[in-house]
C-alpha positions as CSV (number, residue, x, y, z in Angstrom):
1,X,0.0,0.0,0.0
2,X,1.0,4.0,-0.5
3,X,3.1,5.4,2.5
4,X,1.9,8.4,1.2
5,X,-0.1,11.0,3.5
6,X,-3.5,11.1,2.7
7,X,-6.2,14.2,2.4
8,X,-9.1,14.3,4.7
9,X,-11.9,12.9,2.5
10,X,-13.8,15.7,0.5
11,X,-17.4,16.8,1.8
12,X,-20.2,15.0,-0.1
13,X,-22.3,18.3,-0.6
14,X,-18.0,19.8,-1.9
15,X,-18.6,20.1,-5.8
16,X,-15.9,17.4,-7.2
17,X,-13.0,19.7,-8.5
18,X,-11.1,16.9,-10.3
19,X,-11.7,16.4,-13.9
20,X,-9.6,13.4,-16.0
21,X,-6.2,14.5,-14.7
22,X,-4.1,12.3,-12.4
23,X,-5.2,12.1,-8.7
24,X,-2.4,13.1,-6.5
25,X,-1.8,10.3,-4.3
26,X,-2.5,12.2,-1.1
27,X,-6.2,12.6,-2.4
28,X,-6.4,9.2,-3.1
29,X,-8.8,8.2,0.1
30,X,-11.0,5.0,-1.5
31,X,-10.8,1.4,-0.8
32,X,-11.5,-1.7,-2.4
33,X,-14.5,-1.9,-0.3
34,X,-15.6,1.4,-2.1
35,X,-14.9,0.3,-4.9
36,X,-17.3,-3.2,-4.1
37,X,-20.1,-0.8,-2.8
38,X,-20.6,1.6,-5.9
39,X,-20.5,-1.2,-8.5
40,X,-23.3,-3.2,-6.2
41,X,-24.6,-0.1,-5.2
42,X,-25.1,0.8,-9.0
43,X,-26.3,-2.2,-10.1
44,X,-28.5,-3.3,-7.2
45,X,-31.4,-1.3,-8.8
46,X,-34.5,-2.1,-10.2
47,X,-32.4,-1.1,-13.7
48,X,-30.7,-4.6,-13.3
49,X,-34.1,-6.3,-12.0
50,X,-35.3,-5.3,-15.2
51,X,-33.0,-7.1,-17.2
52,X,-33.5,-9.6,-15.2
53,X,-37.2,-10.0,-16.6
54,X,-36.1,-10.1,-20.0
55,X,-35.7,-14.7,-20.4
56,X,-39.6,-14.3,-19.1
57,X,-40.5,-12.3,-21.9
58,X,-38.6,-14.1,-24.3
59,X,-40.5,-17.5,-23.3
60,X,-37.9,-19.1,-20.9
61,X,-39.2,-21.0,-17.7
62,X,-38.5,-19.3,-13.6
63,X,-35.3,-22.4,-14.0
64,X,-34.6,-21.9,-17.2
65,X,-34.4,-17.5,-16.8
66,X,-32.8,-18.1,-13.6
67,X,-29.3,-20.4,-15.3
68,X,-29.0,-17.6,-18.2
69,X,-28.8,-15.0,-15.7
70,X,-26.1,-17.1,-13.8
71,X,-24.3,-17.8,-16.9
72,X,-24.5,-14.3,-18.4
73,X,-23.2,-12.5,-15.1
74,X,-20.3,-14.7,-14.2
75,X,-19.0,-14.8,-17.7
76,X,-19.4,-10.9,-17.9
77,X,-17.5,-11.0,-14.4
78,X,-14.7,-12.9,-15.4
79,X,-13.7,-10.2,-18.8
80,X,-14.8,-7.4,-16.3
81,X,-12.4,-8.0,-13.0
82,X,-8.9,-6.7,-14.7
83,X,-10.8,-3.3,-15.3
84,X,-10.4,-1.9,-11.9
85,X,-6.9,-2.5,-11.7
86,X,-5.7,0.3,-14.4
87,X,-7.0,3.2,-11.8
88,X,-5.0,2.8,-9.2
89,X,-1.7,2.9,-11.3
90,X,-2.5,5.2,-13.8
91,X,-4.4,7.7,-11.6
92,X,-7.0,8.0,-14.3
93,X,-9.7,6.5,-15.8
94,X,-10.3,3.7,-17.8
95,X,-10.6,5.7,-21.3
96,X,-7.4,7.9,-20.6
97,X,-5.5,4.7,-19.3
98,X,-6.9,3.3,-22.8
99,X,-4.7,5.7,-24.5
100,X,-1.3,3.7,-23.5
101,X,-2.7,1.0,-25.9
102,X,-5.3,2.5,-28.4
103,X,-2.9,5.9,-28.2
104,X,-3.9,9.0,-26.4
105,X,-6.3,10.1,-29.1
106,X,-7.1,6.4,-29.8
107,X,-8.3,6.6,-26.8
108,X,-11.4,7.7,-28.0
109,X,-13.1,4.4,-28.7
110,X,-13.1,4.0,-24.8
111,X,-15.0,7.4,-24.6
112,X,-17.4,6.1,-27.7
113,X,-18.1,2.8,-25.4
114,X,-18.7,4.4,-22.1
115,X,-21.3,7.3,-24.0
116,X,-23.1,4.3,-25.4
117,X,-23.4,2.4,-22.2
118,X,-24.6,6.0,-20.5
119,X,-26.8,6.8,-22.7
120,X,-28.3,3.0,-22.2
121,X,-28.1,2.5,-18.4
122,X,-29.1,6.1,-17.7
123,X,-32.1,5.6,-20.2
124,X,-32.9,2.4,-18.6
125,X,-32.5,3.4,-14.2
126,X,-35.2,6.7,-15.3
127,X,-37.2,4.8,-17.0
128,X,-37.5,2.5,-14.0
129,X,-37.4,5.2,-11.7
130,X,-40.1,7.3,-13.4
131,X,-42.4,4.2,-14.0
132,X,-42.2,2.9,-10.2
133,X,-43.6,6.2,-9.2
134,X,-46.4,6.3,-12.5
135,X,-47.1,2.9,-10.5
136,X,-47.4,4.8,-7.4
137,X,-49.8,7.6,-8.7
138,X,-52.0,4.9,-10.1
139,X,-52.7,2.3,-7.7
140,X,-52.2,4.3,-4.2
141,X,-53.4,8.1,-5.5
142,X,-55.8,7.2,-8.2
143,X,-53.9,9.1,-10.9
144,X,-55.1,8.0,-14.7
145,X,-51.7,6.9,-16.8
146,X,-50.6,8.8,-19.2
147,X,-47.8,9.6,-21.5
148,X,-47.5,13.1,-20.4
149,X,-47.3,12.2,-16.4
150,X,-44.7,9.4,-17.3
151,X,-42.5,12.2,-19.2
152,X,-42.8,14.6,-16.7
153,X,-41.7,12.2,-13.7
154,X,-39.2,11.0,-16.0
155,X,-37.4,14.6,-16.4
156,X,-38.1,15.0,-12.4
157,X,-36.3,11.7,-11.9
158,X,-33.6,13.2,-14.9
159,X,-32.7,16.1,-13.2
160,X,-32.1,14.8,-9.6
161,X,-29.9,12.4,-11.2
162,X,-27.8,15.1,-12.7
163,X,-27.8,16.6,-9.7
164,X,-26.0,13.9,-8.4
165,X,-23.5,13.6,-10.9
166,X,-22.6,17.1,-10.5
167,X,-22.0,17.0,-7.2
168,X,-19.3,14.1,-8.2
169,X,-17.3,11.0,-6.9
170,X,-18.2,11.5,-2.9
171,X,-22.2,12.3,-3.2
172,X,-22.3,9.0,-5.7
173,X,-21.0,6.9,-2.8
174,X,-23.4,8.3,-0.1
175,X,-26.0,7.5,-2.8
176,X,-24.6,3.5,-3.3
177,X,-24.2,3.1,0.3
178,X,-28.5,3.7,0.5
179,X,-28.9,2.1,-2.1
180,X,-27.0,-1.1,-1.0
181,X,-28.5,-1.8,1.7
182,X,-31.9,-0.7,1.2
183,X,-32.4,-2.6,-2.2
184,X,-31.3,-5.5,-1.0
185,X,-33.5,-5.7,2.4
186,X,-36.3,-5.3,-0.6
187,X,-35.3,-8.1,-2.7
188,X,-34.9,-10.2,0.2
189,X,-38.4,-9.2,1.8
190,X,-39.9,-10.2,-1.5
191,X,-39.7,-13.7,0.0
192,X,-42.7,-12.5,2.2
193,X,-44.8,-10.6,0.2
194,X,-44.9,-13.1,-2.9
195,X,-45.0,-16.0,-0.7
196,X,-48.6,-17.0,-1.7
197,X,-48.5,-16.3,-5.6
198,X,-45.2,-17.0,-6.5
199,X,-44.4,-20.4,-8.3
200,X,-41.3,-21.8,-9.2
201,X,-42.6,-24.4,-11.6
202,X,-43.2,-21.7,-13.7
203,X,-43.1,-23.2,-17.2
204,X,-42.8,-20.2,-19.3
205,X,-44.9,-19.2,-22.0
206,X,-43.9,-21.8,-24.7
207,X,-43.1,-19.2,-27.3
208,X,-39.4,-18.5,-27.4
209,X,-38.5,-15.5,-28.9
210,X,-36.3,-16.5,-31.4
211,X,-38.4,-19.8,-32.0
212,X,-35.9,-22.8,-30.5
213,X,-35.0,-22.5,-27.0
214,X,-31.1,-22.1,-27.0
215,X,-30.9,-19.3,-29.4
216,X,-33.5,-17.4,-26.9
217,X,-31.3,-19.2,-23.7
218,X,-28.0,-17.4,-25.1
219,X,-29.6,-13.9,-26.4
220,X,-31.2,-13.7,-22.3
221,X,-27.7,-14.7,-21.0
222,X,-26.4,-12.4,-23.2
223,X,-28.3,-9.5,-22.1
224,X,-27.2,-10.4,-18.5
225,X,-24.1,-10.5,-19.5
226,X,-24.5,-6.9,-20.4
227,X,-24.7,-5.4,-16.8
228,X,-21.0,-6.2,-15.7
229,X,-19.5,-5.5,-19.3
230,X,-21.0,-1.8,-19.0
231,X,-19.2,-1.5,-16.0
232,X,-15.3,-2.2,-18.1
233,X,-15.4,2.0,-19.3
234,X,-16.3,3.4,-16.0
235,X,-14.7,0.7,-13.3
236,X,-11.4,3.4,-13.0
237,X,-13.9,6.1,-12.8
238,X,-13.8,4.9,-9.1
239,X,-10.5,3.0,-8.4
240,X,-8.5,5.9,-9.3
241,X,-9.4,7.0,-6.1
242,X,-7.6,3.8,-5.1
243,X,-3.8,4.2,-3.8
244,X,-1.5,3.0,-5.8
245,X,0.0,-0.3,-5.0
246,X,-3.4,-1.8,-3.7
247,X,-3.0,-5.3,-4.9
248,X,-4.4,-6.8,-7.7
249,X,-6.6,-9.8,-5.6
250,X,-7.7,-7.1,-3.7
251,X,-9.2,-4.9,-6.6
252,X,-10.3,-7.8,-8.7
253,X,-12.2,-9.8,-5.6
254,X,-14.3,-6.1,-4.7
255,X,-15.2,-6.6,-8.7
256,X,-16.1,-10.2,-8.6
257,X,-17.9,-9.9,-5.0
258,X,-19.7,-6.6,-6.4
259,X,-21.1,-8.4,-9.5
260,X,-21.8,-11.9,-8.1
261,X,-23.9,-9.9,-5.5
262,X,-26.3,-8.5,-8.3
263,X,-28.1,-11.8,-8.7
264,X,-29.9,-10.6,-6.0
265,X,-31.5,-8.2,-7.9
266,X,-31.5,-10.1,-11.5
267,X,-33.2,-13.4,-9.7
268,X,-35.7,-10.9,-7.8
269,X,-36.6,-9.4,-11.9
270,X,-37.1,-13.4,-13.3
271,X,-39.4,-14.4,-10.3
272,X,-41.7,-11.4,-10.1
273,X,-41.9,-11.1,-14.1
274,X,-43.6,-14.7,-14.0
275,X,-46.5,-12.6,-11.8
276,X,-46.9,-10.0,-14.1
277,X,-49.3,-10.8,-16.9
278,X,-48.9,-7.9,-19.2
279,X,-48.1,-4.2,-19.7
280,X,-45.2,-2.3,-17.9
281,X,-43.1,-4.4,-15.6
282,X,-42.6,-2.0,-12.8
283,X,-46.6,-0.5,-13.1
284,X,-47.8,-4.3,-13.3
285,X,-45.7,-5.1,-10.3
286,X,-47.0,-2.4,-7.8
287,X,-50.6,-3.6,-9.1
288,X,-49.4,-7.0,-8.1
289,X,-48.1,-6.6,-4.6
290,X,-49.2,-6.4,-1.4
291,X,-49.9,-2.2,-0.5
292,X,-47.1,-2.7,2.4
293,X,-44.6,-3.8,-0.7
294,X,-45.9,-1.9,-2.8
295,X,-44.7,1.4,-1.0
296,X,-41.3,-0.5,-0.6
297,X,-41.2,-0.8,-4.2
298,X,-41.5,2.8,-5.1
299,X,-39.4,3.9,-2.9
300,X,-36.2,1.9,-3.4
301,X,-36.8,1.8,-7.2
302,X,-36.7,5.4,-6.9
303,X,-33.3,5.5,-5.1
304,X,-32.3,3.3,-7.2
305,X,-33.0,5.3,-10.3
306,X,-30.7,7.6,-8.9
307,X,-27.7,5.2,-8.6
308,X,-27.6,3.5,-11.4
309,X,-27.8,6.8,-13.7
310,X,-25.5,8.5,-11.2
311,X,-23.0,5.7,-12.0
312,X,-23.7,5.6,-15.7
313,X,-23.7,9.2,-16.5
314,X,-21.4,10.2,-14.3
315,X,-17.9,8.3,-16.4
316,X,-19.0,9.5,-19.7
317,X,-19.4,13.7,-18.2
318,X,-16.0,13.3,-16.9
319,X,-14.4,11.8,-20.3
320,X,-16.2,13.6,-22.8
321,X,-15.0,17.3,-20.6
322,X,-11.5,15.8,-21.8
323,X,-12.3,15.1,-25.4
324,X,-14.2,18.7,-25.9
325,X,-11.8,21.0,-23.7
326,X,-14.5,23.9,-23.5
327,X,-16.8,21.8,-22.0
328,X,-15.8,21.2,-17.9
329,X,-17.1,18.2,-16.0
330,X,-20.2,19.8,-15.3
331,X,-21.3,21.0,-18.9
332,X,-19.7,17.7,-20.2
333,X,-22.8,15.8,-17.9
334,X,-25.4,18.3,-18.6
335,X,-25.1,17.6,-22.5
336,X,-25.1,14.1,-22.2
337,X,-28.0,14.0,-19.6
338,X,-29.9,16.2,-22.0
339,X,-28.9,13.7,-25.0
340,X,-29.7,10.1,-23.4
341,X,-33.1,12.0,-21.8
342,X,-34.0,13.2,-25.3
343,X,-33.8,9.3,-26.4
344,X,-36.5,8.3,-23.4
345,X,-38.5,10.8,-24.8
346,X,-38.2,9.3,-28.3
347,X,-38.6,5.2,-27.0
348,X,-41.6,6.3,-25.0
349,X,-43.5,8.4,-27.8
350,X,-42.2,7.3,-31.2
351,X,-40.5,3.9,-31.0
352,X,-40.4,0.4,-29.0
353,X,-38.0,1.7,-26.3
354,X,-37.9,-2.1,-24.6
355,X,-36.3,-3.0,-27.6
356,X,-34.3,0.0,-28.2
357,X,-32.6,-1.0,-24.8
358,X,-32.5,-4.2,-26.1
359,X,-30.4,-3.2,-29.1
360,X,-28.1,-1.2,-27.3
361,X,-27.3,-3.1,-24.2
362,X,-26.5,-5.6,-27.5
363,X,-24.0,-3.3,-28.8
364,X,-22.7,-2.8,-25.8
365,X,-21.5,-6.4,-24.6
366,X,-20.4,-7.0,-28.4
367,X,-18.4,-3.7,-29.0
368,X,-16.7,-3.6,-25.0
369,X,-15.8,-6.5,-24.4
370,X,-13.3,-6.9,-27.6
371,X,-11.9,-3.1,-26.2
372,X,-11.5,-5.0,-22.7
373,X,-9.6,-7.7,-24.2
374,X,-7.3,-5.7,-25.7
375,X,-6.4,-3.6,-22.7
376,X,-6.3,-6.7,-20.3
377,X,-3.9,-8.0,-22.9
378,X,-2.0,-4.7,-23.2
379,X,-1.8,-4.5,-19.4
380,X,0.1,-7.8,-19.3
381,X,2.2,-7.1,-22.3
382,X,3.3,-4.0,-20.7
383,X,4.2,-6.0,-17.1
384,X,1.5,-3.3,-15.9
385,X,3.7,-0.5,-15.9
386,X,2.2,2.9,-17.5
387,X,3.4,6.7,-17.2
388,X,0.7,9.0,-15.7
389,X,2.2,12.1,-17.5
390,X,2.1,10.6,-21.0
391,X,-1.4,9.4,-20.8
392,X,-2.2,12.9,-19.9
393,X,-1.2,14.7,-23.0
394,X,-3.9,14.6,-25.6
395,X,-6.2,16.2,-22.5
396,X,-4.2,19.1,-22.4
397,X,-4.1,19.7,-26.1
398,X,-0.7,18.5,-26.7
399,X,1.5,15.7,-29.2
400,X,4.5,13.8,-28.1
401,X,4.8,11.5,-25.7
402,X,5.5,7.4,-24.9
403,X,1.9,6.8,-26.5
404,X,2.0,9.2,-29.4
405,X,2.4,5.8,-31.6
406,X,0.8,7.3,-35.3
407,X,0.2,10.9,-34.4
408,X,-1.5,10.0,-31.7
409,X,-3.0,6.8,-32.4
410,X,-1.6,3.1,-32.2
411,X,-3.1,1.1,-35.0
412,X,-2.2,-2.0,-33.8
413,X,-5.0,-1.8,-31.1
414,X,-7.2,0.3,-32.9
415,X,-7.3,-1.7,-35.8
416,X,-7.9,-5.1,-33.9
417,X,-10.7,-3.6,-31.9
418,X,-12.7,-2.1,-34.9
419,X,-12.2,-5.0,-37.1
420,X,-13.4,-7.4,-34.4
421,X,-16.3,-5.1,-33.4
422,X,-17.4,-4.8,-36.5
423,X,-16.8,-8.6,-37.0
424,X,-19.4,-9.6,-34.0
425,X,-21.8,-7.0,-35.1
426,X,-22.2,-8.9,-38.0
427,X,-23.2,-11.9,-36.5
428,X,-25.3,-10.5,-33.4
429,X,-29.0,-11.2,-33.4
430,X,-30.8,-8.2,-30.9
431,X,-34.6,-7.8,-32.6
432,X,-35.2,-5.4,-33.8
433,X,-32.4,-3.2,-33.4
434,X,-29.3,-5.4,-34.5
435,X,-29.5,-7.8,-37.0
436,X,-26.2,-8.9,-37.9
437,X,-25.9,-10.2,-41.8
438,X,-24.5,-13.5,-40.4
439,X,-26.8,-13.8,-37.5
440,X,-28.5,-17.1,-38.8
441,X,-25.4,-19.6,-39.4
442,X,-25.5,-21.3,-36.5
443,X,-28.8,-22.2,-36.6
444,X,-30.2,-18.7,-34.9
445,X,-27.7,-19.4,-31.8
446,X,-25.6,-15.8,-31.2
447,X,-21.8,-16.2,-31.8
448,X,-20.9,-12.5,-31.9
449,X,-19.3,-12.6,-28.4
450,X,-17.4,-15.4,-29.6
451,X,-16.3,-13.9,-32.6
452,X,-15.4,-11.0,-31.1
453,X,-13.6,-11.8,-28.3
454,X,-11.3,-14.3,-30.4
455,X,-10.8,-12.1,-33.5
456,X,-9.4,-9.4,-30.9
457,X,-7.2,-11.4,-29.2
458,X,-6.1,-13.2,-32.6
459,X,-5.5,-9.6,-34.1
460,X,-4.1,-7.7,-31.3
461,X,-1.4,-10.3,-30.2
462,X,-0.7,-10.7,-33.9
463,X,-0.1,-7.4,-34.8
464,X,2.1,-6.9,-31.5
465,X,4.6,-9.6,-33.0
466,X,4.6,-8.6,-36.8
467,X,4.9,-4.8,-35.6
468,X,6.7,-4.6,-32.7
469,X,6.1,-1.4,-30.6
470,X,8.3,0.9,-29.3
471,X,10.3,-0.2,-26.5
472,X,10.0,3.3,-25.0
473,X,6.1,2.6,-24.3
474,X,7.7,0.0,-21.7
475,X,8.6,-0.3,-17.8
476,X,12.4,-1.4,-17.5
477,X,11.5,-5.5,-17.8
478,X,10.0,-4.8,-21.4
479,X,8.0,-6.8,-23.3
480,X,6.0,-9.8,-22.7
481,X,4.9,-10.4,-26.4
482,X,7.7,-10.7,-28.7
483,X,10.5,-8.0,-29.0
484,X,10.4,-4.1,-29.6
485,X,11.9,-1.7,-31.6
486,X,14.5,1.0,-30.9
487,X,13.2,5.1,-31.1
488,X,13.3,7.9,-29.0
489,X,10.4,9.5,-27.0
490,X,8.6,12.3,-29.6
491,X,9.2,15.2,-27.4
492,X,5.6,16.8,-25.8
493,X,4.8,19.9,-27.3
């Protein structure tokens, strides 16, 4: 651990003044329990229940829902776990410390992937939010539903969640410690209040989505899978608040305790979607509970709301104030609140916005987890050693540097993480958003994970041996994947 002196913790109503520079190591106050709390914290949310409902709708039996969301989650966990390492060494996020691999303006793909998964999970936690309380005004108040009284609770629901975000890192844990606990006394009390209707021989409707049952298996633990792989942009968004020198174990076992504790909330979304005949889940569900739950539900989906967007917007503000240098932290999460609100507005009124999540959360899993590969990859090759100063330099509008690579960009990476995005898009099957051109080979079965995660490794690894990079870009041990080549460091300018 750092012998370094540390600053008192900021207040939690103190404005975050760190944007995506380094943390100094003396304001570097978090734990590995922290870092355990806001990823459970952010995911223990009626945002992750839903998901969870999803191999219900798509036909699956309470069993059957319950093994793809076991499947989907622990795979997600395992590509996930090296993501909150970079943090702590680099003293920056996951995009900037991207930009040792990708190159420093590269390093954009990682602030592509972390707006997409925003503008998905933020979408998706007021959506939830704003229905629990629609839920609320019609069964305990009487209230008729309406488009206009979901929209306006969903702005209401927007805006505190900015809120939040502005406020930064320390409010964001206050909110994940409530919501820890208090969502998970709720999932747990469901026990009680479904005890009488509940039935776990619940067969499923007999009409899989995708017409055979493992094609519809695989596309509901894919979707599952989804929740931990948004996490791999925004994981250092927290553990750079993380000494340096934490172990590795340490910061991987928060990650795989954090995740492994959402099945709380995804089994608590496949159970109660078997009670809820039709309509919204969230409305249907307050119609279906006991009055006593039923104020439990509103209220916890509510705070929930606010920690999943909190989480999700609150990464993609703080890179995009690096990519657009006018913007600061606060403007940066303003514009893309205003943006991913903008598309709830559009799903509710215009379009199918279940399967507009469905489409994106689809994206996400087959475009981030190739990116993850090729950092966990990169982290290895380069025996985990990174300079702070040069992954800096794009952010303050200069060239130069250890990752300068092809004015500013390392093709090596870049190229190996487009192609094999590109490559699993093409075979992805997410109705009716994504419908890959060689979805169908396998006999309607999904191999764009597959696809993706071996065409990165294949790609990256191989372009590291046939183009060997600078042996600058590396600690004093060097290389782990074949041999580098002789330059000098392009001066900063």
């Amino acid at each position: 651990m750092s012998t370094v002196a540390q600053n008192a913790k900021p207040k939690i109503t103190e404005i975050e003044g760190f944007g995506i520079d380094t943390i100094p190591d003396a304001d570097r106050t978090s734990t590995p329990w922290d870092l355990f709390r806001i990823q459970f914290g952010g995911a223990n949310t009626f945002a992750t229940v839903l998901l969870g409902t999803f191999p219900i709708a798509f036909g699956l039996s309470f069993w059957e829902g319950v093994a793809a969301v076991v499947l989907g989650v622990l795979v997600g966990t395992l590509f996930l776990m090296p993501m909150g390492i970079f943090g702590p060494r680099t003293g920056t996020n996951n995009a900037v410390s991207s930009g040792a691999h990708l190159g420093v303006r590269g390093r954009i793909a990682g602030s592509f992937l972390s707006l997409l998964t925003a503008i998905a999970f933020y979408s998706i936690s007021v959506w939830v939010g704003g229905d629990a309380l629609v839920g609320a005004f019609v069964r305990l108040f009487g209230a008729e539903d309406s488009q206009g009284l979901r929209i306006g609770l969903y702005a209401l629901l927007g805006i505190i969640v900015i809120v939040v975000v502005v406020y930064g890192y320390q409010f964001m844990l206050l909110v994940n410690r409530v919501a820890v606990w208090a969502n998970t006394v709720l999932m747990l009390l469901a026990v009680v209040a479904f005890s009488g209707t509940f039935d776990a021989n619940f067969a499923g409707s007999g009409e899989y989505l995708l017409g055979d049952f493992w094609p519809t298996f695989l596309l509901s633990a894919l979707i599952a899978m989804s929740n931990p792989i948004s996490f791999g942009a925004f994981l250092g968004d927290w553990s750079r608040y993380i000494p340096r020198g934490t172990s590795n174990g340490k910061l991987m076992l928060a990650t795989l305790g954090a995740q492994t504790m959402t099945l709380i909330p995804f089994i608590f979304g496949v159970a109660t979607m078997t009670l809820v005949a039709s309509g919204d889940y969230i409305v249907g569900l307050i119609g279906a509970a006991p009055v006593w739950y039923a104020y439990l539900i509103i209220v916890v989906a509510f705070v929930g709301g606010l920690s999943t967007g909190s989480t999700s917007l609150y990464g993609t503000g703080l890179d995009f104030s690096s990519v657009f240098p006018k913007l600061s932290r606060v403007q940066a999460t303003i514009a893309i609140g205003a943006i991913a609100f903008a598309f709830i507005v559009a799903g509710r009124l215009f379009v199918d916005l279940l399967g507009a999540v469905n489409g994106f959360v689809g994206a996400i899993v087959v475009t981030t987890t190739p990116w993850m590969i090729i950092m966990a990859i990169g982290y290895w090759n380069r025996r985990g050693w990174y300079s702070s100063d040069d992954l800096q330099v794009f952010n303050k509008g200069k060239q130069g540097g250890r990752y300068w690579f092809a004015n500013g960009i390392n093709w090596r990476a870049m190229v190996a993480w487009i192609v094999s995005a590109v490559l699993g898009l093409q075979f992805a099957y997410y109705p009716p958003i994504i419908e890959g051109q060689w979805s169908g080979v396998a006999g309607g079965i999904d191999l764009s994970l597959i696809v993706a995660i071996v065409s990165a490794a294949v790609l990256y690894v191989g372009a590291l041996l046939i183009f060997p990079e600078p042996a600058y870009a590396f600690g004093p041990k060097g290389s782990r994947i074949g041999r580098t080549t002789k330059a000098t460091v392009p001066a900063v300018r």
